[in-house]
C-alpha positions, 0 to 999 in steps of 0.5 A, a space after each residue: 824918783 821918777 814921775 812921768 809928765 802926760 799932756 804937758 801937764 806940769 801941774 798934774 806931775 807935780 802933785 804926783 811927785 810931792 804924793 810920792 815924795 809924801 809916801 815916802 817920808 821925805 818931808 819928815 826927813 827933811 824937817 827933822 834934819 832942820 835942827 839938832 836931837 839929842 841922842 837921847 830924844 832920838 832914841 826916845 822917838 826911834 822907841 815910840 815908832 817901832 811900839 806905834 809900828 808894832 800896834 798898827 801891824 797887830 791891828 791889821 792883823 786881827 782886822 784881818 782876822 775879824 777879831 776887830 771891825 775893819 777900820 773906816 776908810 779916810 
């Protein structure tokens, strides 16, 4: 991963390279690596990614479509 520093502007690059690290889903990686799950738990979680992975791709394709109103940005 690369991040590029403008101006001397360390500070800038920074929060550039933790957005990046964050959309990436690093943090997560890194904190479910911080302690042992069983592999029940983690086909349990594995489960519930995909259905929550499914629905928001359904979402977005009836959004989409204008079957639903268009979600209200953050």
């Amino acid at each position: 991963m690369q991040v590029l520093v403008r101006d001397n502007n360390v500070d800038q690059a920074l929060r550039a390279l933790k957005k990046k690290l964050q959309r990436e889903g690093v943090f997560r990686e890194m904190k479910m690596h911080d302690f042992f799950e069983k592999p029940s738990e983690k086909r349990a979680r594995e489960k519930a990614e995909a259905v929550r992975r499914v629905r928001k791709l359904a979402r977005k394709k009836m959004q989409r479509e204008g079957l639903l109103p268009a979600a209200r940005g953050r």
